[in-house]
C-alpha positions as YAML, in Angstrom:
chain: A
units: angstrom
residues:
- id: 1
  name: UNK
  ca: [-28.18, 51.11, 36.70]
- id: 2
  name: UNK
  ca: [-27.46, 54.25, 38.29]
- id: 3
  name: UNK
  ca: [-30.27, 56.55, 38.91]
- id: 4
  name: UNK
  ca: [-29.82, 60.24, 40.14]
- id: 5
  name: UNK
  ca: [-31.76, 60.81, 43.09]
- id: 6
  name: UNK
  ca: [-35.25, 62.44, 43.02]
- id: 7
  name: UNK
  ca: [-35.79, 65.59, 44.34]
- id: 8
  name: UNK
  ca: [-37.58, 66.25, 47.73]
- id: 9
  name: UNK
  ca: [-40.70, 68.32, 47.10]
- id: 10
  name: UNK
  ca: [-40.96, 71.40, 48.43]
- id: 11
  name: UNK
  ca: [-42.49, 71.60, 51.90]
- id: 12
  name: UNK
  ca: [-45.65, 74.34, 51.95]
- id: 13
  name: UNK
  ca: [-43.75, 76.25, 55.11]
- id: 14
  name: UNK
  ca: [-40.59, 76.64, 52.73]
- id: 15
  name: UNK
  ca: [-43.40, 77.67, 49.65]
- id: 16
  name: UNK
  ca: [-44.87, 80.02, 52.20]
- id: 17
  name: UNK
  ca: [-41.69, 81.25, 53.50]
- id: 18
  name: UNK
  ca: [-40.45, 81.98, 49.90]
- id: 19
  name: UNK
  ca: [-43.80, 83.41, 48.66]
- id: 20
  name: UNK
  ca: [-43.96, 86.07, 51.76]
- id: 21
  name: UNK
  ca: [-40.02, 86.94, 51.58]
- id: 22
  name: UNK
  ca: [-40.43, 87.58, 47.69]
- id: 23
  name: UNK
  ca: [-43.20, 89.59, 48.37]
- id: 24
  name: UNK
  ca: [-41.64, 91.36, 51.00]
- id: 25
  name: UNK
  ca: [-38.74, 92.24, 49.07]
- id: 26
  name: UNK
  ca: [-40.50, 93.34, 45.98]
- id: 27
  name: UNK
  ca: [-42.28, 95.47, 48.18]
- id: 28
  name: UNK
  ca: [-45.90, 93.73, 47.29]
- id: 29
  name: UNK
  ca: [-46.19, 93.93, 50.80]
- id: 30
  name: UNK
  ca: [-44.62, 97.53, 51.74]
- id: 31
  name: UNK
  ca: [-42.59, 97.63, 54.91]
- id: 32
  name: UNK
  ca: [-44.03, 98.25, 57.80]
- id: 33
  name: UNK
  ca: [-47.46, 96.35, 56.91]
- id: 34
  name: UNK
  ca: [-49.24, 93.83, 58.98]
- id: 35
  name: UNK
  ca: [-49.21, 90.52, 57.86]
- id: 36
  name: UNK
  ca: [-52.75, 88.82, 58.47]
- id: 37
  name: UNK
  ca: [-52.59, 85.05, 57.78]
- id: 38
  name: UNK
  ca: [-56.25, 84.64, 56.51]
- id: 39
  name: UNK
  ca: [-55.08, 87.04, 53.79]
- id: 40
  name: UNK
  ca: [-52.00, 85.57, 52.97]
- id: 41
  name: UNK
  ca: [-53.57, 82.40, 52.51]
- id: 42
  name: UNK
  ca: [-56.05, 83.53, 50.18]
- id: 43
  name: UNK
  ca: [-53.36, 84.50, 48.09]
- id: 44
  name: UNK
  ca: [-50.85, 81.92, 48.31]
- id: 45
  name: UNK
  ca: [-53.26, 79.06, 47.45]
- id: 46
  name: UNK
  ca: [-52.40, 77.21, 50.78]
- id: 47
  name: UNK
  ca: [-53.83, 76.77, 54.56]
- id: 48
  name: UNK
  ca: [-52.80, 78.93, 57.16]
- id: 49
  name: UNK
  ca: [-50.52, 76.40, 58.95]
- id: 50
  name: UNK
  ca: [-48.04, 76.71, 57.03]
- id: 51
  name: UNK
  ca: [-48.17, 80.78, 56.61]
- id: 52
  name: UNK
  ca: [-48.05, 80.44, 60.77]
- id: 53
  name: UNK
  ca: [-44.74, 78.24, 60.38]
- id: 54
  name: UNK
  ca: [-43.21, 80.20, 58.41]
- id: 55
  name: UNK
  ca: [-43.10, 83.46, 60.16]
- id: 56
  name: UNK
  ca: [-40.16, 82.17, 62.95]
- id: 57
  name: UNK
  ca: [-37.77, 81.85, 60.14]
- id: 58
  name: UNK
  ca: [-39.12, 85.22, 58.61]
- id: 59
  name: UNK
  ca: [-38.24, 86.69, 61.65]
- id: 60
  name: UNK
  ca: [-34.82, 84.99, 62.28]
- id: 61
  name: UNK
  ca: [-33.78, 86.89, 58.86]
- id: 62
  name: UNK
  ca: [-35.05, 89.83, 60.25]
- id: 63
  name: UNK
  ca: [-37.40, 90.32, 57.66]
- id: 64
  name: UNK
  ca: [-40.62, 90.54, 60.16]
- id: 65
  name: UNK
  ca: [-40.54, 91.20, 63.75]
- id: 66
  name: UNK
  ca: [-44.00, 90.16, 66.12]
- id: 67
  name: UNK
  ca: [-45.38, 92.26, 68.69]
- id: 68
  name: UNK
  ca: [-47.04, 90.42, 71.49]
- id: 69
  name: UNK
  ca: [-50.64, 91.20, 71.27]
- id: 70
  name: UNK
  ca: [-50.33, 93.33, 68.10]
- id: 71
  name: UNK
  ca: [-49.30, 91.70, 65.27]
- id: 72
  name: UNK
  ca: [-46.77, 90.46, 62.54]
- id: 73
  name: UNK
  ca: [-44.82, 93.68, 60.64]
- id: 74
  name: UNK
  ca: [-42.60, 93.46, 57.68]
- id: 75
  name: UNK
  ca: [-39.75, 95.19, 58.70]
- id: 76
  name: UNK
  ca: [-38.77, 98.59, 57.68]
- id: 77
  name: UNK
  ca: [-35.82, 99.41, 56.02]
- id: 78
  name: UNK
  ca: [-33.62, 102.13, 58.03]
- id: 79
  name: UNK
  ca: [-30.88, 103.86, 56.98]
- id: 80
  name: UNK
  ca: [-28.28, 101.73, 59.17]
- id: 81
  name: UNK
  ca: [-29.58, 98.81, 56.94]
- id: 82
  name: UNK
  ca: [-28.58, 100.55, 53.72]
- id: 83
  name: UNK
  ca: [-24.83, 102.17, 54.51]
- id: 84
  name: UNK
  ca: [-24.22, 98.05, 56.53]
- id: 85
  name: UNK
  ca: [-25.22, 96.52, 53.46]
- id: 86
  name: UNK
  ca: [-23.84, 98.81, 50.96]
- id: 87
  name: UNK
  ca: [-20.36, 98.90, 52.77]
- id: 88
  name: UNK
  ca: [-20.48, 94.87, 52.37]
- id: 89
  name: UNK
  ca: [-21.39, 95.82, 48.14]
- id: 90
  name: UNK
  ca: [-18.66, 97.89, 47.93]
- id: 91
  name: UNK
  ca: [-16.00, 95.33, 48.76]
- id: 92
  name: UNK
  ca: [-17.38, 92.59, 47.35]
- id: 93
  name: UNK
  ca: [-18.04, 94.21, 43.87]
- id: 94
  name: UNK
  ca: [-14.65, 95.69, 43.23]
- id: 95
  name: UNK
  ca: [-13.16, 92.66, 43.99]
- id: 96
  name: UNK
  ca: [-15.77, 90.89, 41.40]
- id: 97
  name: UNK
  ca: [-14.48, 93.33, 39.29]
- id: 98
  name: UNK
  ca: [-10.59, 92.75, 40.36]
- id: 99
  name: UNK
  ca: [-11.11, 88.97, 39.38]
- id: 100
  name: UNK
  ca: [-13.36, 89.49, 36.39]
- id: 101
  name: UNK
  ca: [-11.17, 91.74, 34.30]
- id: 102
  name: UNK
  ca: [-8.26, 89.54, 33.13]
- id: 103
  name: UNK
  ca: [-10.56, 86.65, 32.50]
- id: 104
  name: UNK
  ca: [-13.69, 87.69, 30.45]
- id: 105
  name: UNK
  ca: [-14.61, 86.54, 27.71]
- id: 106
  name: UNK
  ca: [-16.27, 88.15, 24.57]
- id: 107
  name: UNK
  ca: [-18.93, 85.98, 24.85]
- id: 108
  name: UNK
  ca: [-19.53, 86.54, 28.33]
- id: 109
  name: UNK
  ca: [-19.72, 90.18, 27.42]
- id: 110
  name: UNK
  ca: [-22.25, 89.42, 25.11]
- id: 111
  name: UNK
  ca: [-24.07, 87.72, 27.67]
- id: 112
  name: UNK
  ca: [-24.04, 91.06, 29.95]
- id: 113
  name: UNK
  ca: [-25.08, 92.73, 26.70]
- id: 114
  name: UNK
  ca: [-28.07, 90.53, 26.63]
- id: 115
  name: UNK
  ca: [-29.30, 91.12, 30.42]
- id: 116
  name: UNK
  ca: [-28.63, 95.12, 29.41]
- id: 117
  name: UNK
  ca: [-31.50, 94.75, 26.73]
- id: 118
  name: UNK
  ca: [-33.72, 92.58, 28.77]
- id: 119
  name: UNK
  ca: [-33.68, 95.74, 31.42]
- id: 120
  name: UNK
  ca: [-34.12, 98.30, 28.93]
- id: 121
  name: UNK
  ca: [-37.63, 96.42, 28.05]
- id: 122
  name: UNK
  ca: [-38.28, 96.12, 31.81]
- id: 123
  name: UNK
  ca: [-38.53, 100.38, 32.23]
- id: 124
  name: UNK
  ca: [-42.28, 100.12, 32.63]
- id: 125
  name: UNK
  ca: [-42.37, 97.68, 35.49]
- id: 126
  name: UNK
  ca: [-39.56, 98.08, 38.63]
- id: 127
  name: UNK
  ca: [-40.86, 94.23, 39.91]
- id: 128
  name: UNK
  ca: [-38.93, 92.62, 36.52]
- id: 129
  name: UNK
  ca: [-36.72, 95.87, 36.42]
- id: 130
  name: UNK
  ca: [-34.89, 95.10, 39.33]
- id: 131
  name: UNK
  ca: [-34.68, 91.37, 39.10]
- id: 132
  name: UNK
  ca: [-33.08, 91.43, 35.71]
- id: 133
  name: UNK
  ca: [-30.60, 94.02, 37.94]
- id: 134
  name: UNK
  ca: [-29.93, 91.52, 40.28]
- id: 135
  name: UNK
  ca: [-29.32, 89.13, 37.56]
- id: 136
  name: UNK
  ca: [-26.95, 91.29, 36.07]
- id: 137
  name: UNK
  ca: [-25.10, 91.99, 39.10]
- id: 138
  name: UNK
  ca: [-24.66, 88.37, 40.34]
- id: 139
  name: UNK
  ca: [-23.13, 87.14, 36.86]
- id: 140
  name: UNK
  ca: [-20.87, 89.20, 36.91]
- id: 141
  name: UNK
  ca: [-19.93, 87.29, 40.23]
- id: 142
  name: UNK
  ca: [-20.75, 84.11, 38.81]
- id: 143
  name: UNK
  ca: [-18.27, 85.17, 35.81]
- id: 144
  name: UNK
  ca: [-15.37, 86.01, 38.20]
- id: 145
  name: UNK
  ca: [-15.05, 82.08, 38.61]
- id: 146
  name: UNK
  ca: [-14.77, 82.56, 42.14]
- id: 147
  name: UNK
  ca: [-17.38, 80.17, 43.76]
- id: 148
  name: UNK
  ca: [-16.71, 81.63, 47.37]
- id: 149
  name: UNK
  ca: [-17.00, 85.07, 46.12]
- id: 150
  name: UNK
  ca: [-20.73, 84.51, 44.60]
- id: 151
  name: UNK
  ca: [-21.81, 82.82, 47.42]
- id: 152
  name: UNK
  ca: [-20.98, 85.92, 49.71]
- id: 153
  name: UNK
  ca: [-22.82, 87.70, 47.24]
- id: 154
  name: UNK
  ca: [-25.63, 85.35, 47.20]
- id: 155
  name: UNK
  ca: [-26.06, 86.33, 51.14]
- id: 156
  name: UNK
  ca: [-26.59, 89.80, 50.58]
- id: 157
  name: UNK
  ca: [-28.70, 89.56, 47.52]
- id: 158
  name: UNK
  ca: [-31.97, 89.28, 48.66]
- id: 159
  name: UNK
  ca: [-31.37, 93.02, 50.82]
- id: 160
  name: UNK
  ca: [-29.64, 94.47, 48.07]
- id: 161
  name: UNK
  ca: [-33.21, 93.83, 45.82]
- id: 162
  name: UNK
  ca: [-35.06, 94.82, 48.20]
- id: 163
  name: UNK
  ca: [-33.11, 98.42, 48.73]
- id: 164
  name: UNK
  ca: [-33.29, 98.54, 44.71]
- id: 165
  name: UNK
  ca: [-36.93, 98.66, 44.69]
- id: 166
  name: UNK
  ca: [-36.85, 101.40, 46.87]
- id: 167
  name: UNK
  ca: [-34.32, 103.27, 44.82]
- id: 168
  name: UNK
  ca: [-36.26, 102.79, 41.93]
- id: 169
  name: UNK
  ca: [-38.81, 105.47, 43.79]
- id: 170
  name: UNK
  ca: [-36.07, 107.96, 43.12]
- id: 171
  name: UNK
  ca: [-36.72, 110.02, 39.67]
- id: 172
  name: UNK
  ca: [-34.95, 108.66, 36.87]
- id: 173
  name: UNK
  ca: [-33.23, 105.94, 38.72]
- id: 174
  name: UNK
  ca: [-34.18, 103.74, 36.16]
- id: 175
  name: UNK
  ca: [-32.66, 105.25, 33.12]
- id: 176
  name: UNK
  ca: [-29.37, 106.34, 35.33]
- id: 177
  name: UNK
  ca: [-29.55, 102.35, 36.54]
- id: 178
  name: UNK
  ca: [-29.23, 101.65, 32.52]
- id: 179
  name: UNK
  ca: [-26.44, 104.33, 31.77]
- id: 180
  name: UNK
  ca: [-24.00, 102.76, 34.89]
- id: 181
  name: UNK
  ca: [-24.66, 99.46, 33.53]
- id: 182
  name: UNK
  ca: [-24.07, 100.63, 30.07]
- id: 183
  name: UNK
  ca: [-20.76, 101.95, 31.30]
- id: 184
  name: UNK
  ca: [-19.75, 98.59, 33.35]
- id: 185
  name: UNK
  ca: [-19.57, 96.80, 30.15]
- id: 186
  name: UNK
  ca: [-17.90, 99.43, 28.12]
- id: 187
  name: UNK
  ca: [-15.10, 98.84, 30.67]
- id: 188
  name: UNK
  ca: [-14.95, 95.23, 30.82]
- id: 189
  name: UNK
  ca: [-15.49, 95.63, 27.02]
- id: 190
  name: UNK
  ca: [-11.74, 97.62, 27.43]
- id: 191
  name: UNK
  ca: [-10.37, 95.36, 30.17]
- id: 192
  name: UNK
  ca: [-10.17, 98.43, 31.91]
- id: 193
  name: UNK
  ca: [-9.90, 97.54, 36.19]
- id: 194
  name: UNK
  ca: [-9.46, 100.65, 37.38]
- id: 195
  name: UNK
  ca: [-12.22, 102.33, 35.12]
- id: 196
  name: UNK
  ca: [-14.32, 99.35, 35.66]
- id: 197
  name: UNK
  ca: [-14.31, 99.65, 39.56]
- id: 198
  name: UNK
  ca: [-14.69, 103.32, 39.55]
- id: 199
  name: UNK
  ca: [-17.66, 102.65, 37.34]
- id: 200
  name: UNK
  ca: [-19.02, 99.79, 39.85]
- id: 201
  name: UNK
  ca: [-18.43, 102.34, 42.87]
- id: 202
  name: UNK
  ca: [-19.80, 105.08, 41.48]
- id: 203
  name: UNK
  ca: [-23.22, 102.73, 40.48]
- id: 204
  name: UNK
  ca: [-23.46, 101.99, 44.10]
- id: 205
  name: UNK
  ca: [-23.33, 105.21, 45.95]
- id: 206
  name: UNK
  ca: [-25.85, 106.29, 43.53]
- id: 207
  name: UNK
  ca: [-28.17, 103.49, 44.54]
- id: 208
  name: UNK
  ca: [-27.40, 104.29, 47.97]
- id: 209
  name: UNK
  ca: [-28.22, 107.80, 47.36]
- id: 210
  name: UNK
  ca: [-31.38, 107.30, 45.79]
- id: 211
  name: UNK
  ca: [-32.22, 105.08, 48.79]
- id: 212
  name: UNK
  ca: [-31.63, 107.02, 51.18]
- id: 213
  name: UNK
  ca: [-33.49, 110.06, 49.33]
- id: 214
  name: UNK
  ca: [-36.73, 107.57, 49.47]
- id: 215
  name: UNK
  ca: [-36.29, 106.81, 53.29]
- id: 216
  name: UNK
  ca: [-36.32, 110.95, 53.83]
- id: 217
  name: UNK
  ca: [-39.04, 111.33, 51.71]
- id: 218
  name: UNK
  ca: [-40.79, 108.50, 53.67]
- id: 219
  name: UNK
  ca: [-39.84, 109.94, 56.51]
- id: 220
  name: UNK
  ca: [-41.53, 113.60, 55.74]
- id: 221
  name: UNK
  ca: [-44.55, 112.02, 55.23]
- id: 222
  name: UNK
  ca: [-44.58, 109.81, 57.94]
- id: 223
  name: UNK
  ca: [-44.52, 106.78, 56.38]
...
């Protein structure tokens, strides 16, 4: 008999870990803020051992930094950040789209179709807004067949959410978000590459845009 093999549980640093990045990057905890591990407990259900482990590797992914006699701060998001991280989404995305384009299927378009609804029901609420974004993003890497290609996606994933949120700060982002999505598929819908990267491109420096708008407006108000 041949049994598949059981999977490890979950250690509470890695739950912790996970719990604070996702928070971090869905700006529940706004960048900048002090993390206080009594607090952070309450809220994650578990003792603050674990919250205390888990702040090295936080800080190895740069998304905390600790001050000696101060504190823990979630990092801030500067505008170096956003154009190193964007520059990485440009060329990664048009060559999803490069890939993508001779090989779609109808019923992968359908698919796209479906995560296009799901975010026009999201409008109200940026949290589930912008995950169903990164969702829709990161099939159409997972589409392009390209396993190496998703996974170098899949490393700059997390940042790209956490700029989103951010950009959703920036009026209408939300509805413009829908329109560039709306015309991604119209192109792949075409099998259209050059219309379809152009329409990928443009989506990004728009984010980008809206971004960096936020960080000025943060900025102003010295935030």
């Amino acid at each position: 008999m041949n049994l598949p093999k059981l999977a490890k549980p979950v250690s509470l640093k890695q739950q912790a870990y996970q719990g604070i990045k996702n928070a971090i990057i869905d700006q529940s905890i706004a960048p900048g803020e002090v993390l206080y591990e009594r607090a952070l407990s309450e809220q994650l259900g578990i003792s603050r051992t674990p919250i205390r482990e888990s702040i090295p590797l936080l800080e190895l992914e740069g998304w905390v930094t600790s001050v000696p006699r101060k504190g823990t701060f979630v990092s801030k998001i500067t505008k170096q950040d956003v154009e190193e991280v964007i520059q990485i989404r440009r060329g990664l995305e048009v060559l999803v789209i490069e890939v993508l384009v001779p090989i779609i299927s109808d019923e992968q378009i359908k698919h796209l179709e479906g995560i296009y609804d799901s975010q026009l029901n999201e409008q109200q609420e940026n949290k589930r807004f912008i995950s169903v974004d990164h969702d829709f993003h990161m099939l159409l890497a997972e589409f392009s067949g390209n396993k190496r290609l998703t996974n170098l996606m899949k490393t700059v994933s997390d940042q790209m959410r956490w700029f989103g949120v951010s950009a959703l700060n920036s009026p209408n982002r939300i509805k413009q978000t829908l329109t560039e999505h709306q015309l991604i598929i119209q192109c792949l819908k075409e099998r259209d590459s050059e219309r379809a990267k152009k329409a990928v491109l443009e989506h990004i420096e728009c984010t980008r845009e809206a971004v960096m708008s936020t960080l000025k407006e943060n900025e102003e108000d010295g935030r």
